[in-house]
PDB file of N, CA, C and O in Angstrom:
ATOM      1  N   UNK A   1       0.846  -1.167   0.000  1.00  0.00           N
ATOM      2  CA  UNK A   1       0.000   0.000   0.000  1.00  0.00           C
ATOM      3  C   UNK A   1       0.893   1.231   0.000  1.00  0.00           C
ATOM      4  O   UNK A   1       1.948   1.299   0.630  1.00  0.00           O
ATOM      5  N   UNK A   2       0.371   2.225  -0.778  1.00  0.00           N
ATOM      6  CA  UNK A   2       1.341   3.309  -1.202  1.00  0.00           C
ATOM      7  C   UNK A   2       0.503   4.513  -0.735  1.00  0.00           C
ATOM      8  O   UNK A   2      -0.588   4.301  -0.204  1.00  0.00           O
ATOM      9  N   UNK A   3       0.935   5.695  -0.898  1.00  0.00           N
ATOM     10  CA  UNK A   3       0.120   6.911  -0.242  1.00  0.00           C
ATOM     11  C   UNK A   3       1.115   7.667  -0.717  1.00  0.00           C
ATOM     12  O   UNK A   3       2.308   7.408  -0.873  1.00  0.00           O
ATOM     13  N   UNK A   4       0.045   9.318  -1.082  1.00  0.00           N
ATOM     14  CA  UNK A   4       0.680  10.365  -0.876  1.00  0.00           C
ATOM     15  C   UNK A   4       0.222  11.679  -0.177  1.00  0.00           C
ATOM     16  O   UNK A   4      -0.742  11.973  -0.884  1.00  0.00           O
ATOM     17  N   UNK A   5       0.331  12.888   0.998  1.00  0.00           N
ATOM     18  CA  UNK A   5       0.105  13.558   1.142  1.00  0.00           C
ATOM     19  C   UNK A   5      -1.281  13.652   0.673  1.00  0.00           C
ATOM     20  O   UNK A   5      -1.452  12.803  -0.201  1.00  0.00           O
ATOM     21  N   UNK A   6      -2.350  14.342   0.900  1.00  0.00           N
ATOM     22  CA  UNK A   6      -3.647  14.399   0.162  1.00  0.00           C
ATOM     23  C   UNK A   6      -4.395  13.473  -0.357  1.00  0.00           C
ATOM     24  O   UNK A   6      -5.215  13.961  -1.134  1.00  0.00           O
ATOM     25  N   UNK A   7      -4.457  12.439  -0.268  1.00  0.00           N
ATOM     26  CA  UNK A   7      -4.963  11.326  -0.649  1.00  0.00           C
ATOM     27  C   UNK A   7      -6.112  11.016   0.578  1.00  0.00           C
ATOM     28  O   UNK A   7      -6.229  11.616   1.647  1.00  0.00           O
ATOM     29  N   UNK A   8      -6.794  10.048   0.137  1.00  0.00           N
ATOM     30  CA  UNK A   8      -7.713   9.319   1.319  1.00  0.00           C
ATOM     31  C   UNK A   8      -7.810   8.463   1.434  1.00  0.00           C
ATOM     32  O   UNK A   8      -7.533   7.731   0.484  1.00  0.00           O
ATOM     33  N   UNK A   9      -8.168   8.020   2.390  1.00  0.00           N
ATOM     34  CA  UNK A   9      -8.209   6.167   2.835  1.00  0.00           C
ATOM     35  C   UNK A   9      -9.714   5.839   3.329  1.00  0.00           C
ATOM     36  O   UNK A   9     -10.085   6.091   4.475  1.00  0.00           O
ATOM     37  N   UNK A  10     -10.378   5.370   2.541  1.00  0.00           N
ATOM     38  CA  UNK A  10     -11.700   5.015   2.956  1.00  0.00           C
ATOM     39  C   UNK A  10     -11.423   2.930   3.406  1.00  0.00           C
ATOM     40  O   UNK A  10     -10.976   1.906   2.890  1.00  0.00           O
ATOM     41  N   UNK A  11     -12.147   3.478   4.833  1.00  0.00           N
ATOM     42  CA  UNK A  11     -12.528   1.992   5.399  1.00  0.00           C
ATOM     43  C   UNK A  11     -13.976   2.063   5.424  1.00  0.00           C
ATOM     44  O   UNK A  11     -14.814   2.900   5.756  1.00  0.00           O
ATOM     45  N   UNK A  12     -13.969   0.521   4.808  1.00  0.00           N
ATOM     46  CA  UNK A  12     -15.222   0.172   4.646  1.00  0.00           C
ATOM     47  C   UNK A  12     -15.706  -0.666   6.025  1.00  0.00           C
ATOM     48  O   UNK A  12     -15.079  -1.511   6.665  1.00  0.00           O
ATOM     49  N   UNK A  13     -17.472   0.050   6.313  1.00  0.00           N
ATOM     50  CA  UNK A  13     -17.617  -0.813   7.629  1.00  0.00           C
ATOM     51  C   UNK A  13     -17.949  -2.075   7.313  1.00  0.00           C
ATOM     52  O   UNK A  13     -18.539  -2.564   6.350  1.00  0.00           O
ATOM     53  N   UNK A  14     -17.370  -2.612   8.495  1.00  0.00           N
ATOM     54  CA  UNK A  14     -17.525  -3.902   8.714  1.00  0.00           C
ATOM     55  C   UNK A  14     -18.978  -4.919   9.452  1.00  0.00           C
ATOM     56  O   UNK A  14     -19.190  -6.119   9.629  1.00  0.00           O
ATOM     57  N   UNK A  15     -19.836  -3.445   9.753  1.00  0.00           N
ATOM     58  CA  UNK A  15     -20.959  -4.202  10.526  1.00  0.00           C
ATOM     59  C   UNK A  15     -22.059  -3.474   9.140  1.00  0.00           C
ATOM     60  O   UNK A  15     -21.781  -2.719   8.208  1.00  0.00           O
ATOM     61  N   UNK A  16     -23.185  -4.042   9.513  1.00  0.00           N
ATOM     62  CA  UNK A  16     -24.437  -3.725   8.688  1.00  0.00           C
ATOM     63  C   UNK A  16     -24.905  -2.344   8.995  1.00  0.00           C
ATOM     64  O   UNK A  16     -25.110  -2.005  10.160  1.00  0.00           O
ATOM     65  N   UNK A  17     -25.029  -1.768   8.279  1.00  0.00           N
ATOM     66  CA  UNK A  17     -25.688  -0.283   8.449  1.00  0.00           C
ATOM     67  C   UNK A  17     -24.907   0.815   8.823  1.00  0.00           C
ATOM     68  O   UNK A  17     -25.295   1.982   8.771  1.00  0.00           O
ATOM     69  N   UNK A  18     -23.620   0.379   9.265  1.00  0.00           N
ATOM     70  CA  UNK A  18     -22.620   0.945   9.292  1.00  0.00           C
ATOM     71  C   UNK A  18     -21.722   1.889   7.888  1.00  0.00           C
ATOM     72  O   UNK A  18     -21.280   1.406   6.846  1.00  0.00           O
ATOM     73  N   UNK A  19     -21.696   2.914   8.215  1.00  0.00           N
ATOM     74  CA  UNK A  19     -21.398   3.744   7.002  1.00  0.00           C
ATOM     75  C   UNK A  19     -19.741   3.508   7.211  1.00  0.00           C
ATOM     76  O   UNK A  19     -19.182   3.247   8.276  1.00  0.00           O
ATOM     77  N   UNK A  20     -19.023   3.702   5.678  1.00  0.00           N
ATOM     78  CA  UNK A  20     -17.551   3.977   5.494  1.00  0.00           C
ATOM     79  C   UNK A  20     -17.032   4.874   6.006  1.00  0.00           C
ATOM     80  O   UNK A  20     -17.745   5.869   5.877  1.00  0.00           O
ATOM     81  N   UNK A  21     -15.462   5.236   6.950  1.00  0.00           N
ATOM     82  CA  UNK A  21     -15.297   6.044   7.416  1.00  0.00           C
ATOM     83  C   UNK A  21     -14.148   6.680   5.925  1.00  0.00           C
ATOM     84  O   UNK A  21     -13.527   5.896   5.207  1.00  0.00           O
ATOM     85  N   UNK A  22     -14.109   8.323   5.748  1.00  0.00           N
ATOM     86  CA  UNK A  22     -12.632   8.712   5.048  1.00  0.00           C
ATOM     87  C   UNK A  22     -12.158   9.529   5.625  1.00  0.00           C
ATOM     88  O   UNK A  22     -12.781  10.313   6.341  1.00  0.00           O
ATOM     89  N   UNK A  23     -10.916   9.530   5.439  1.00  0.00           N
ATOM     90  CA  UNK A  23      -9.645  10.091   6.299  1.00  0.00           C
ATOM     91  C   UNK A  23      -8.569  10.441   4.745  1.00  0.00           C
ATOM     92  O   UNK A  23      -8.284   9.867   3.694  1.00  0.00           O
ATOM     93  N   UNK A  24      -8.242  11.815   5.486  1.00  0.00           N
ATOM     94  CA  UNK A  24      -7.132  12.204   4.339  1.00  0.00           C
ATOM     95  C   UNK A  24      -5.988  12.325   5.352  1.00  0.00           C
ATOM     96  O   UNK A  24      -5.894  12.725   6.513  1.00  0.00           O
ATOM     97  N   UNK A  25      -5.157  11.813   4.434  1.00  0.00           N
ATOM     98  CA  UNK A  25      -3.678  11.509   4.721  1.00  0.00           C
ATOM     99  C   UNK A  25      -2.811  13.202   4.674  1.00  0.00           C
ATOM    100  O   UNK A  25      -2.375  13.960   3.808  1.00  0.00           O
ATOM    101  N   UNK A  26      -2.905  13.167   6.005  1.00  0.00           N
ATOM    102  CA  UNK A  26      -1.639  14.247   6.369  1.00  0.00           C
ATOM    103  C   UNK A  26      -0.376  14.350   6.485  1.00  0.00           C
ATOM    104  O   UNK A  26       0.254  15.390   6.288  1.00  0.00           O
ATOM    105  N   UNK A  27       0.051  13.376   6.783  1.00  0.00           N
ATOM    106  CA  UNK A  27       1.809  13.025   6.714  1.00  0.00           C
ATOM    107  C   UNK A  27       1.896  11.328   6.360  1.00  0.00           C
ATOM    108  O   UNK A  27       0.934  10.654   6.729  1.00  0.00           O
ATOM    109  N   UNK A  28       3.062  10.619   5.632  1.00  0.00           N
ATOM    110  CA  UNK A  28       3.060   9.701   5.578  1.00  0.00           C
ATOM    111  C   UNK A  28       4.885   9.330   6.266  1.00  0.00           C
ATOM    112  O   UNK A  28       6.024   9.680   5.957  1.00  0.00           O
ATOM    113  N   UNK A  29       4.417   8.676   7.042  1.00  0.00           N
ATOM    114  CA  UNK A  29       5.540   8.273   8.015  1.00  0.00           C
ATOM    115  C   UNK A  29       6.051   6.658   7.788  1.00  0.00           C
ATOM    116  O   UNK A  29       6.525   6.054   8.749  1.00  0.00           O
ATOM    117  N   UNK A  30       5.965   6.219   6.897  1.00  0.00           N
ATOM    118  CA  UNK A  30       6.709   5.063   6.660  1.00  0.00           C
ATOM    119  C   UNK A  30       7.098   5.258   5.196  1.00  0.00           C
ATOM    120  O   UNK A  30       6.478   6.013   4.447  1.00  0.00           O
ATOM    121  N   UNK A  31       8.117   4.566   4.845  1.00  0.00           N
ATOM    122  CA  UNK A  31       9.246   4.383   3.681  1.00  0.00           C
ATOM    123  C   UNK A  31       8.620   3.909   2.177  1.00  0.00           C
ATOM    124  O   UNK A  31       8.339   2.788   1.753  1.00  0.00           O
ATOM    125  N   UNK A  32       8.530   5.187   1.588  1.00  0.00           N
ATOM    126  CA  UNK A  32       8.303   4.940   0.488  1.00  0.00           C
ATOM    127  C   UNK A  32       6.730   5.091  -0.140  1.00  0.00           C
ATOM    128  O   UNK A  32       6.276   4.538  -1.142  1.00  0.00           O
ATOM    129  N   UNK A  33       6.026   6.070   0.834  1.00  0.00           N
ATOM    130  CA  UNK A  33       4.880   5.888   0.824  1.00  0.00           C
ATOM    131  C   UNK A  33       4.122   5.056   1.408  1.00  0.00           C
ATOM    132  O   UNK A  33       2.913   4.916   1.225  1.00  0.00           O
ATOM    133  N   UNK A  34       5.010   4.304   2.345  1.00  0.00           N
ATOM    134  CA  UNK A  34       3.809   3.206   2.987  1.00  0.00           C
ATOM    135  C   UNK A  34       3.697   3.375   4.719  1.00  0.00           C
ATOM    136  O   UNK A  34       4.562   3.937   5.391  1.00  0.00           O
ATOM    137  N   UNK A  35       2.524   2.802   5.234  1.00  0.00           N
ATOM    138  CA  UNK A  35       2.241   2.722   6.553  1.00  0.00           C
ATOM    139  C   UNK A  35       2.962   3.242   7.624  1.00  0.00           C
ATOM    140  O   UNK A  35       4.115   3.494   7.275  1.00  0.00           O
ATOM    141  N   UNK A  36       2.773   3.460   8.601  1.00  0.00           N
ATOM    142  CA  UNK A  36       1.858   4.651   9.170  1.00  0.00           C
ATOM    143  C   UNK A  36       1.459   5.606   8.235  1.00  0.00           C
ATOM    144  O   UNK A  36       2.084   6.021   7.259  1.00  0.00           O
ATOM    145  N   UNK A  37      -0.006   6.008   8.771  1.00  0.00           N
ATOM    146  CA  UNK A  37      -0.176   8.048   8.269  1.00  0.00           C
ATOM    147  C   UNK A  37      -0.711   8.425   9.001  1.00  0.00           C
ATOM    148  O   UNK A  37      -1.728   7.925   9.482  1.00  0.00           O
ATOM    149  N   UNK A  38      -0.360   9.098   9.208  1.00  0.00           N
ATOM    150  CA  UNK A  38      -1.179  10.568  10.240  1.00  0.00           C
ATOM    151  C   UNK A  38      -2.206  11.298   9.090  1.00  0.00           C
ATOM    152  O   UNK A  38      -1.840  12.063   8.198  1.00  0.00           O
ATOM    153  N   UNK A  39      -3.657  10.822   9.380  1.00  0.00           N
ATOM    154  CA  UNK A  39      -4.898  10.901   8.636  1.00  0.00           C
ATOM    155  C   UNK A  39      -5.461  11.925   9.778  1.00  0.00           C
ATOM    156  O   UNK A  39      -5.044  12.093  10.924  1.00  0.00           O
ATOM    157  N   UNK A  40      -6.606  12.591   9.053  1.00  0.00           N
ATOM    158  CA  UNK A  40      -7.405  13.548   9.442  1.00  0.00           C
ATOM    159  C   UNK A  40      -8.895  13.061   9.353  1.00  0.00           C
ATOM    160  O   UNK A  40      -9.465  13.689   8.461  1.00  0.00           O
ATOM    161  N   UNK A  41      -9.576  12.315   9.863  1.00  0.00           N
ATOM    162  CA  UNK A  41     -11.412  12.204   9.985  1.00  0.00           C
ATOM    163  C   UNK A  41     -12.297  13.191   9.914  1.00  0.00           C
ATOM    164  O   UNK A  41     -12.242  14.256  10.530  1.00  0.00           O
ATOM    165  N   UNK A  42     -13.164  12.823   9.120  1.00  0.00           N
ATOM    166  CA  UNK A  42     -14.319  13.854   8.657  1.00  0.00           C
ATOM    167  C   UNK A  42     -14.554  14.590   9.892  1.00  0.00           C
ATOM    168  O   UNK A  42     -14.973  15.739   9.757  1.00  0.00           O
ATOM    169  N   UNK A  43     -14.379  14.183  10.975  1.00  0.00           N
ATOM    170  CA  UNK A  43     -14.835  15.313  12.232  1.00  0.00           C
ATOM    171  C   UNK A  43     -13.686  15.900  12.670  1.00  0.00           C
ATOM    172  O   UNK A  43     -13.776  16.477  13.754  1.00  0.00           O
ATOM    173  N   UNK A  44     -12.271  15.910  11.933  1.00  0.00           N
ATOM    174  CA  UNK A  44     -11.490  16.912  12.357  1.00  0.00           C
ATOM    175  C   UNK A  44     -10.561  15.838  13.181  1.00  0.00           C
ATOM    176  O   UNK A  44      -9.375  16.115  13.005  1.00  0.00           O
ATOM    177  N   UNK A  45     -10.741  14.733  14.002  1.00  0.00           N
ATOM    178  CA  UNK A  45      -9.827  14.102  14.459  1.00  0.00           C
ATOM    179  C   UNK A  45      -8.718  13.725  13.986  1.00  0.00           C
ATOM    180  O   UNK A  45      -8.617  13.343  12.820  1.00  0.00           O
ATOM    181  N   UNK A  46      -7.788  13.769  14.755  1.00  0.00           N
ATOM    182  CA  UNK A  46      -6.144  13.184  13.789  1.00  0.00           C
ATOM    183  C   UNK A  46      -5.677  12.246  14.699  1.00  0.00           C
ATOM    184  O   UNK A  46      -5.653  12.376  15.923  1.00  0.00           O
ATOM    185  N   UNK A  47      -5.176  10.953  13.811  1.00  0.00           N
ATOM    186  CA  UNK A  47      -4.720  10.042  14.416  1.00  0.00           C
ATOM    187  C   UNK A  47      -3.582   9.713  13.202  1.00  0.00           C
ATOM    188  O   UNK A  47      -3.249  10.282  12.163  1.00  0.00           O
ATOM    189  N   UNK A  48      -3.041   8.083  14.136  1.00  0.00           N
ATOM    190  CA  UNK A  48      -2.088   7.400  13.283  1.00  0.00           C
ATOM    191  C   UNK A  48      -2.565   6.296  12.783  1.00  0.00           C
ATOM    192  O   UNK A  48      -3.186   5.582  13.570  1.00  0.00           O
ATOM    193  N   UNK A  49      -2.432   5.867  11.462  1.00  0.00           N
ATOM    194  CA  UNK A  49      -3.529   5.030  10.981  1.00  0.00           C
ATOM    195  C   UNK A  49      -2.101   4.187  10.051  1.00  0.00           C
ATOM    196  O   UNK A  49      -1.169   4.647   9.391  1.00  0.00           O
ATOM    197  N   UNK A  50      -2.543   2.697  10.431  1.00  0.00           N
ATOM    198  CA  UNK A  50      -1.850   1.090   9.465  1.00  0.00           C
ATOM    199  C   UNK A  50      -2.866   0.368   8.903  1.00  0.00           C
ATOM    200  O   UNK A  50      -3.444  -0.525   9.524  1.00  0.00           O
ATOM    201  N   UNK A  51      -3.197   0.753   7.514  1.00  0.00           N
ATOM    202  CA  UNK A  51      -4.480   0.437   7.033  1.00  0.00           C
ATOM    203  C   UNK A  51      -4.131  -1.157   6.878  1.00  0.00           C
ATOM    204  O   UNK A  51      -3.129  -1.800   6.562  1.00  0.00           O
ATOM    205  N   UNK A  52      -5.804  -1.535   7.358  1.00  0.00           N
ATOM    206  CA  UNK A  52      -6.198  -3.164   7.451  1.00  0.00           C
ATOM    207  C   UNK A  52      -6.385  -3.375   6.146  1.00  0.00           C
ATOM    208  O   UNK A  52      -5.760  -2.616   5.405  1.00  0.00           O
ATOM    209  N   UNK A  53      -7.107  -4.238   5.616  1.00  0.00           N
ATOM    210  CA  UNK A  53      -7.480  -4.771   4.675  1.00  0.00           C
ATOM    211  C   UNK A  53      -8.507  -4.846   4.065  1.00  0.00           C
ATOM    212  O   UNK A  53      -8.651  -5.313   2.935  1.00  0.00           O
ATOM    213  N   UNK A  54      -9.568  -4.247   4.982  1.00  0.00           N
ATOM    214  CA  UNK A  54     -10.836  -3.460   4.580  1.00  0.00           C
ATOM    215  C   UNK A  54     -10.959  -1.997   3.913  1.00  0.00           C
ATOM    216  O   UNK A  54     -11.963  -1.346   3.624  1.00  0.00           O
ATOM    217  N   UNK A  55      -9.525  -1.696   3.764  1.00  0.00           N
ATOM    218  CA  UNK A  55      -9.312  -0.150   3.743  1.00  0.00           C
ATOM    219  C   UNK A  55      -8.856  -0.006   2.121  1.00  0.00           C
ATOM    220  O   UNK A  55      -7.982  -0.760   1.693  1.00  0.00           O
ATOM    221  N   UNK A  56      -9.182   0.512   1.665  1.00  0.00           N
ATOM    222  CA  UNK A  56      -8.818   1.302   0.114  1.00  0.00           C
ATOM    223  C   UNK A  56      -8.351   2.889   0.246  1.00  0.00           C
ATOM    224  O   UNK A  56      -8.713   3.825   0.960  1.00  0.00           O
ATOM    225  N   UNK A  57      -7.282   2.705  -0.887  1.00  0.00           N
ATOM    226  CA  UNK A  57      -6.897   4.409  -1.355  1.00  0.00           C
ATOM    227  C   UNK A  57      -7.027   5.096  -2.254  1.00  0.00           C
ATOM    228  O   UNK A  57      -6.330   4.968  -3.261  1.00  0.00           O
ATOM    229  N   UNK A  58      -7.856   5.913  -2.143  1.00  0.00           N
ATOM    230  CA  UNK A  58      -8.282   6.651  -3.185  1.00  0.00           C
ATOM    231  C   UNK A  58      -7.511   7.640  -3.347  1.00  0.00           C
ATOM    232  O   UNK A  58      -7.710   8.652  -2.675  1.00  0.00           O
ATOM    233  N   UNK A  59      -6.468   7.583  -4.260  1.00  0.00           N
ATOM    234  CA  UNK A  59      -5.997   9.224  -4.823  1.00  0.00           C
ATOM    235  C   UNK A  59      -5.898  10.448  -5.443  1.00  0.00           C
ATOM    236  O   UNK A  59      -5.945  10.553  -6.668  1.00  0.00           O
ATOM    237  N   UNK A  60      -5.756  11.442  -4.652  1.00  0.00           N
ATOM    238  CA  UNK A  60      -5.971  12.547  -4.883  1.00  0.00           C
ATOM    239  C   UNK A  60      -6.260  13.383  -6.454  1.00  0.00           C
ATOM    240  O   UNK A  60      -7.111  14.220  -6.754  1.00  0.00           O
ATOM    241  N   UNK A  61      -5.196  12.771  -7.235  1.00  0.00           N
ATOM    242  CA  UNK A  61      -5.022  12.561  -8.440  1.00  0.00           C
ATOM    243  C   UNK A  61      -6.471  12.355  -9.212  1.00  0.00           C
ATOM    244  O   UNK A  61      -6.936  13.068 -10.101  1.00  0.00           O
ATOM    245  N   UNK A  62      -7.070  11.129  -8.592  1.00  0.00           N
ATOM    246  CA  UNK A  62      -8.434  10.580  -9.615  1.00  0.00           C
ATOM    247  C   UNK A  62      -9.475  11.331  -9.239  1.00  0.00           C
ATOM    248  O   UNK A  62     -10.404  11.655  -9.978  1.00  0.00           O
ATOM    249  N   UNK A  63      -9.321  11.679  -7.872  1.00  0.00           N
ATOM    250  CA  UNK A  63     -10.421  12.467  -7.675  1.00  0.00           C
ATOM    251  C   UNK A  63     -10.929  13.902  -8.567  1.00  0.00           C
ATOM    252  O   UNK A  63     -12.121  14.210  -8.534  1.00  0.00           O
ATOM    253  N   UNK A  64     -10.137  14.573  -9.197  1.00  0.00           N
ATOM    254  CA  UNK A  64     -10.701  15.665 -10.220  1.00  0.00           C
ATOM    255  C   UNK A  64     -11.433  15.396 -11.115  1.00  0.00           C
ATOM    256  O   UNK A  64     -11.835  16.280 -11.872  1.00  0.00           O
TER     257      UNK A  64
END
């Protein structure tokens, strides 16, 4: 898994009725674009995030 600055990481929920969370990638702290990132949540929270396997990246790039 690769990342850059501005990008997002949507996790998909895992329970029923449960909506996807996205998070844009604020810093990427592992080598080469990969794992850890310090992501930002739709409510402003910032954490450190090692995306599972439920998780997709959508980049910044495709989004226009």
């Amino acid at each position: 898994m690769r990342a850059s600055v501005g990008d997002r990481l949507i996790v998909h929920g895992r329970i029923v009725g449960r909506q996807d969370r996205i998070a844009e990638i604020i810093e990427v702290l592992g080598i080469d674009g990969g794992p850890p990132y310090r992501v930002r949540l739709e409510d402003g929270h910032e954490t450190l995030m090692s995306p599972g396997p439920d998780t997709v990246i959508r980049h910044f790039a495709s989004e226009e």
